[in-house]
N, CA, C and O atoms as a DFTB+ gen file, in Angstrom:
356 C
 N C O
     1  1       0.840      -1.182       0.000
     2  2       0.000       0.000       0.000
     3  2       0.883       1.243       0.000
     4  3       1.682       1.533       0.890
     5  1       0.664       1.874      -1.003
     6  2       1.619       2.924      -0.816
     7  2       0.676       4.091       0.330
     8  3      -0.484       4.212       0.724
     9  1       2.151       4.864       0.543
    10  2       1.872       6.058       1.725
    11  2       1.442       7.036       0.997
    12  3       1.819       7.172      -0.167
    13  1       0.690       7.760       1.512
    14  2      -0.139       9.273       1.242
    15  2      -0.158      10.430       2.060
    16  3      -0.375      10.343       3.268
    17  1       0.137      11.932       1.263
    18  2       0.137      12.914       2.096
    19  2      -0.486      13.749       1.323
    20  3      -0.204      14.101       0.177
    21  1      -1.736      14.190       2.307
    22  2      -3.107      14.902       1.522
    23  2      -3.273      14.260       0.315
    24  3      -2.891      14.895      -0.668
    25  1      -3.753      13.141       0.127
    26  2      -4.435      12.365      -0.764
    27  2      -3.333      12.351      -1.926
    28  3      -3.795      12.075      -3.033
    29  1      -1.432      12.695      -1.843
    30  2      -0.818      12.259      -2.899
    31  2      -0.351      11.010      -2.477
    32  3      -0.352      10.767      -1.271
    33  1      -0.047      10.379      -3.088
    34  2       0.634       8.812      -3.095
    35  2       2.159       9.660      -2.719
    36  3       2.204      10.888      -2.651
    37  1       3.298       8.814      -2.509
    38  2       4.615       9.320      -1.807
    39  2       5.352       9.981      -3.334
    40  3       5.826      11.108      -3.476
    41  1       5.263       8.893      -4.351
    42  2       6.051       9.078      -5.398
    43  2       5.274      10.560      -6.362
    44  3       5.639      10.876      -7.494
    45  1       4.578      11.014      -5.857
    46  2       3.996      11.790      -6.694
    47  2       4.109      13.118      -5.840
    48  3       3.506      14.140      -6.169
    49  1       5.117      13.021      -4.451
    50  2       4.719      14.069      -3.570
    51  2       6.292      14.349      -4.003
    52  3       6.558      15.536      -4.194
    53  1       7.202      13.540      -4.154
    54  2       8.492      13.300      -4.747
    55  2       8.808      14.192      -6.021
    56  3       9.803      14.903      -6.168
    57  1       7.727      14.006      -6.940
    58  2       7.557      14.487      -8.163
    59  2       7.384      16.115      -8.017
    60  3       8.111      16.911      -8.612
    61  1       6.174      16.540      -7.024
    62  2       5.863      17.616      -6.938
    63  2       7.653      18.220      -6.617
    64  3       8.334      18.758      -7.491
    65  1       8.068      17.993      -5.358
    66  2       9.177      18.463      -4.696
    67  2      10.352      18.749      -5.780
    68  3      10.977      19.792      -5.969
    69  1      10.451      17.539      -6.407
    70  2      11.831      17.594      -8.015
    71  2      10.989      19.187      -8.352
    72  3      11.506      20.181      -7.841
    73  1       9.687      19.379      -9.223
    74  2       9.619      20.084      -9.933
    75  2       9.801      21.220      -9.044
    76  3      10.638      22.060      -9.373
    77  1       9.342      21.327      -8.290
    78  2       9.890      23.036      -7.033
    79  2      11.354      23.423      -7.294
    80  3      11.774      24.510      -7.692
    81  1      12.091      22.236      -6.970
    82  2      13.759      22.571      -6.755
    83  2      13.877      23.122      -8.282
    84  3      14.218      24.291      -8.465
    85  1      13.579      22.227      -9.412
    86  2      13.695      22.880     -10.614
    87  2      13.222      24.120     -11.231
    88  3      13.746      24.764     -12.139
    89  1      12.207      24.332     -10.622
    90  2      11.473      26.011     -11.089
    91  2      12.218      27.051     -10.194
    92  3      12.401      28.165     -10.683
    93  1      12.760      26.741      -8.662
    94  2      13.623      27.391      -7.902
    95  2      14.616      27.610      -8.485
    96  3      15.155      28.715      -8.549
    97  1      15.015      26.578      -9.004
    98  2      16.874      26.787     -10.047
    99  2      16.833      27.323     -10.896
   100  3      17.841      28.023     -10.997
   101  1      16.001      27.462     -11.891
   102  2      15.831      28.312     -12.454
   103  2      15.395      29.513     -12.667
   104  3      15.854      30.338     -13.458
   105  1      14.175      29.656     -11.702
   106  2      13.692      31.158     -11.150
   107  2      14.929      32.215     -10.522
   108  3      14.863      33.445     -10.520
   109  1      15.829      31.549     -10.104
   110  2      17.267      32.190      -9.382
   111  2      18.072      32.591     -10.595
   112  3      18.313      33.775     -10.831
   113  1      18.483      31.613     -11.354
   114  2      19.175      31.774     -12.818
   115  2      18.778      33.414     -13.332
   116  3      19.580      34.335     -13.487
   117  1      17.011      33.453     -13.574
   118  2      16.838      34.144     -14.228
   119  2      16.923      35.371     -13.461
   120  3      17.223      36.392     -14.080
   121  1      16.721      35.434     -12.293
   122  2      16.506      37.050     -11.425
   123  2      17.971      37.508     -11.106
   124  3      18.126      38.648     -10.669
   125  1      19.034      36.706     -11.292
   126  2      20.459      36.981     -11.381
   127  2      20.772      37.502     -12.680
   128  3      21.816      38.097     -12.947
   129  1      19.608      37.202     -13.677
   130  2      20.094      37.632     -15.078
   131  2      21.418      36.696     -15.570
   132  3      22.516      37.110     -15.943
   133  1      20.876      35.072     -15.426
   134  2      21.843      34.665     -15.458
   135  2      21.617      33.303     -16.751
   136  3      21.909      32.112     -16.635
   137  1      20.958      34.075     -18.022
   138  2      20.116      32.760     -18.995
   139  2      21.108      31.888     -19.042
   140  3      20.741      30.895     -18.414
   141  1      22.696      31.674     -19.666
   142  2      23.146      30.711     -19.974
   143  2      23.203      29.989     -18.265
   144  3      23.503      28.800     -18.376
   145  1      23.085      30.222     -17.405
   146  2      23.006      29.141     -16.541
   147  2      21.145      28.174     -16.323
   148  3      20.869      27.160     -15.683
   149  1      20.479      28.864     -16.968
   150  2      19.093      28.309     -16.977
   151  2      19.316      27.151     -18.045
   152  3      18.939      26.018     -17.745
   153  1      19.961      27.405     -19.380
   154  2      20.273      26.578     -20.432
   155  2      20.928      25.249     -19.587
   156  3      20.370      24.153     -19.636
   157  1      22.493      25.533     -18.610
   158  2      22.524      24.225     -17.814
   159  2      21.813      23.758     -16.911
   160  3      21.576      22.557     -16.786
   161  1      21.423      24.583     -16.232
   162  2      19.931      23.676     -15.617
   163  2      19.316      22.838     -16.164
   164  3      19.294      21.634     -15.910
   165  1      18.725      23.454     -17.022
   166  2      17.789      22.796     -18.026
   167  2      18.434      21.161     -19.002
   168  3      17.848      20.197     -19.493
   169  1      20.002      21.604     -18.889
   170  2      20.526      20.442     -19.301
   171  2      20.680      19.151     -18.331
   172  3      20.460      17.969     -18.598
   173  1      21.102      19.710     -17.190
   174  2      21.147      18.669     -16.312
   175  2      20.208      17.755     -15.627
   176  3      20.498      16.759     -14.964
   177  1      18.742      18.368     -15.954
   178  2      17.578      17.833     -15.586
   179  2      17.334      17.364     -16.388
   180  3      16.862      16.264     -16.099
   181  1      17.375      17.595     -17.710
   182  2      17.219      16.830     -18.823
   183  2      18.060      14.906     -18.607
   184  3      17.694      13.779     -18.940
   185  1      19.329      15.499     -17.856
   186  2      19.875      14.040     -18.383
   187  2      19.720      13.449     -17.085
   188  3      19.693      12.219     -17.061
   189  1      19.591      14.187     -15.794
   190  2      19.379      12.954     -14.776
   191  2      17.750      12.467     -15.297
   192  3      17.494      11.323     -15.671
   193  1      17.148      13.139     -15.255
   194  2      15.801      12.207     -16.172
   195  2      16.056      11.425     -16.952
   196  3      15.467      10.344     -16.962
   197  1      17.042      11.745     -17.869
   198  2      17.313      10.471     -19.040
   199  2      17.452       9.465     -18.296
   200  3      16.692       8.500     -18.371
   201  1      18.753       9.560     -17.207
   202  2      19.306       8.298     -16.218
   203  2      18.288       7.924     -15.547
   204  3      18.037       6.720     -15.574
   205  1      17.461       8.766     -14.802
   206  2      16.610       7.955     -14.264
   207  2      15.714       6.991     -14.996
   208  3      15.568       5.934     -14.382
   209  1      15.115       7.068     -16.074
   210  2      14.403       6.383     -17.146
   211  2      15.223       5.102     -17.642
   212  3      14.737       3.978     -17.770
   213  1      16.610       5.477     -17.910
   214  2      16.990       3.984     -17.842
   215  2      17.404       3.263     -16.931
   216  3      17.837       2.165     -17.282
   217  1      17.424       3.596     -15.487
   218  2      17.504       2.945     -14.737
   219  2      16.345       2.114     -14.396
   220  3      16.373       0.915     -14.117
   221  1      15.336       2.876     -14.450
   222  2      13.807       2.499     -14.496
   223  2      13.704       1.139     -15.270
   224  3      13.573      -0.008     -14.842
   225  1      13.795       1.588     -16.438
   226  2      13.973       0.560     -17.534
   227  2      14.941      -0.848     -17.631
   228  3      14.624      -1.816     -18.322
   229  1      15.976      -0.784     -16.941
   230  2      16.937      -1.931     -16.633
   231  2      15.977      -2.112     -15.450
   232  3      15.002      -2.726     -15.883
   233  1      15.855      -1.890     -14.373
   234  2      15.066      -2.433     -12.891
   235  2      13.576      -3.337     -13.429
   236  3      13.015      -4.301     -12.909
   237  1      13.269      -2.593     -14.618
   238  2      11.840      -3.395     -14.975
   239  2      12.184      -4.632     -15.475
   240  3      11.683      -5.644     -14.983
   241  1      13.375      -4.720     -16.855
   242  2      13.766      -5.692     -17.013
   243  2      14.181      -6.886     -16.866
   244  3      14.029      -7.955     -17.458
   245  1      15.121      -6.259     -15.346
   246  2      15.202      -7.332     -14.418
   247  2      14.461      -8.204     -13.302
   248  3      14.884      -9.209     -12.729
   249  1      13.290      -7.571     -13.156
   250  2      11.550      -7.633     -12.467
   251  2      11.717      -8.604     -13.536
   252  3      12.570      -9.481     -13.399
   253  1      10.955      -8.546     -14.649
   254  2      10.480      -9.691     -15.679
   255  2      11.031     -10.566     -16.000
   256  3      10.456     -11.620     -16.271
   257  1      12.492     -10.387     -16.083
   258  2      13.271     -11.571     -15.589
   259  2      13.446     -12.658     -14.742
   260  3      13.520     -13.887     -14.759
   261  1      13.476     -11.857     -14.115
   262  2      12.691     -12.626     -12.824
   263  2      11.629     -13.512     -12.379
   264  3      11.494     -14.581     -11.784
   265  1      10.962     -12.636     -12.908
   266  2       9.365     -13.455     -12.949
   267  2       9.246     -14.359     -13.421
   268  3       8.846     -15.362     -12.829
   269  1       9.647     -14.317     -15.046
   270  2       9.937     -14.999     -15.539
   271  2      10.275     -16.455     -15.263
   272  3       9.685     -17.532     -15.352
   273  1      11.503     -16.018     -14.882
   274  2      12.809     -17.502     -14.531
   275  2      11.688     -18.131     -13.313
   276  3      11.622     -19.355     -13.430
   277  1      10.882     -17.649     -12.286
   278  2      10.212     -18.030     -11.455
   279  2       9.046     -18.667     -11.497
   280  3       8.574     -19.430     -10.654
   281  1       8.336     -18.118     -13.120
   282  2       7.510     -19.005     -13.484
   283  2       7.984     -20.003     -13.906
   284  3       7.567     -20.987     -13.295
   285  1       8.765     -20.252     -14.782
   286  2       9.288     -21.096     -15.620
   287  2       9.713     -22.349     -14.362
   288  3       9.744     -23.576     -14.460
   289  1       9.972     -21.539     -13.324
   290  2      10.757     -22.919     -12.214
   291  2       9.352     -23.586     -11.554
   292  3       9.132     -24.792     -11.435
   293  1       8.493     -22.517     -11.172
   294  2       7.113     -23.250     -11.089
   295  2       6.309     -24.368     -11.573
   296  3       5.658     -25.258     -11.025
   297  1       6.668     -23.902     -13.252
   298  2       5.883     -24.931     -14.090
   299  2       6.403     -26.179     -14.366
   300  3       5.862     -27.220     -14.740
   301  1       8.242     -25.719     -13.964
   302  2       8.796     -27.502     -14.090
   303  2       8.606     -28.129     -12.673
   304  3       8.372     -29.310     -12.413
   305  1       8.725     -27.304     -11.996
   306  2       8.146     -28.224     -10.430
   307  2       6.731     -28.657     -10.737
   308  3       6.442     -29.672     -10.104
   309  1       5.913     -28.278     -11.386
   310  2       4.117     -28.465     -11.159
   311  2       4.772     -30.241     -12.335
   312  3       4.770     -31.412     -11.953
   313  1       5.037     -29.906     -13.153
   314  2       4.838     -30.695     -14.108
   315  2       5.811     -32.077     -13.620
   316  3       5.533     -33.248     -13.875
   317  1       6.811     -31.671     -12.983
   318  2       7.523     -32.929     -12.347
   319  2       6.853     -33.785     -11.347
   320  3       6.883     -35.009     -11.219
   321  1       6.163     -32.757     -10.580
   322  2       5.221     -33.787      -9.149
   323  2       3.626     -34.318     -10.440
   324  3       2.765     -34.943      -9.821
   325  1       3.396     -34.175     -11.488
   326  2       2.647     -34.553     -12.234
   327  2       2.811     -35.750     -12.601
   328  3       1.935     -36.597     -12.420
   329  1       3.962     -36.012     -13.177
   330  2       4.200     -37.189     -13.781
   331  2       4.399     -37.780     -12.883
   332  3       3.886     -38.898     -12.885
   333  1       5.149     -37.420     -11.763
   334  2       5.303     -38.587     -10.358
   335  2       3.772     -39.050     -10.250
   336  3       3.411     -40.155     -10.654
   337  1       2.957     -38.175      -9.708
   338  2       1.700     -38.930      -9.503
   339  2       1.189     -39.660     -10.505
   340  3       0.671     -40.723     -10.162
   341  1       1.189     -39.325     -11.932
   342  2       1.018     -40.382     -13.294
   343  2       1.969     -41.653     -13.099
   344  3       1.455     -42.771     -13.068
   345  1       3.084     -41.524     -12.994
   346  2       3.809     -42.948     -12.922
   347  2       3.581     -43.960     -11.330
   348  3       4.007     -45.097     -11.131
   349  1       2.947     -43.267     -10.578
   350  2       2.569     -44.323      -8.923
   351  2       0.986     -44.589      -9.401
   352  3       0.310     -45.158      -8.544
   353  1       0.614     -44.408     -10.079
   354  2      -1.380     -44.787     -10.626
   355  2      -0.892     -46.039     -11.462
   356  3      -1.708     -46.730     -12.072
């Protein structure tokens, strides 16, 4: 069950907070009169998002993998105690 604060789920209260720090970093950039540092901002959020997405993406992979290999060990256990009981009849 995920946790909730005022009816957000945690990961979405997470989300809110990223986007603050980012409109802060950049709201500062700009009242310093400082555009080419908004441009790296803007770059660096760009790529820890990238990273985060493929990290995301390898972690899922390896979930289904998983699962996977776990079904697969399931169905040879189901099917092994099968034939045992077929070969004692």
């Amino acid at each position: 069950m995920a946790v909730k604060y005022f009816g957000l789920r945690c990961i979405e209260l997470h989300k809110l907070i990223w986007v603050r720090h980012v409109l802060l970093s950049i709201s500062q950039c700009i009242v310093n009169e400082r555009v080419a540092d908004v441009a790296v901002v803007i770059c660096q959020e760009r790529k820890f998002l990238e990273q985060q997405q493929e990290n995301t993406e390898a972690a899922m992979r390896r979930l289904a993998e998983q699962h996977r290999a776990t079904v697969a060990q399931l169905e040879h256990e189901s099917l092994q105690q099968k034939h045992q009981l077929l070969r004692g009849l």
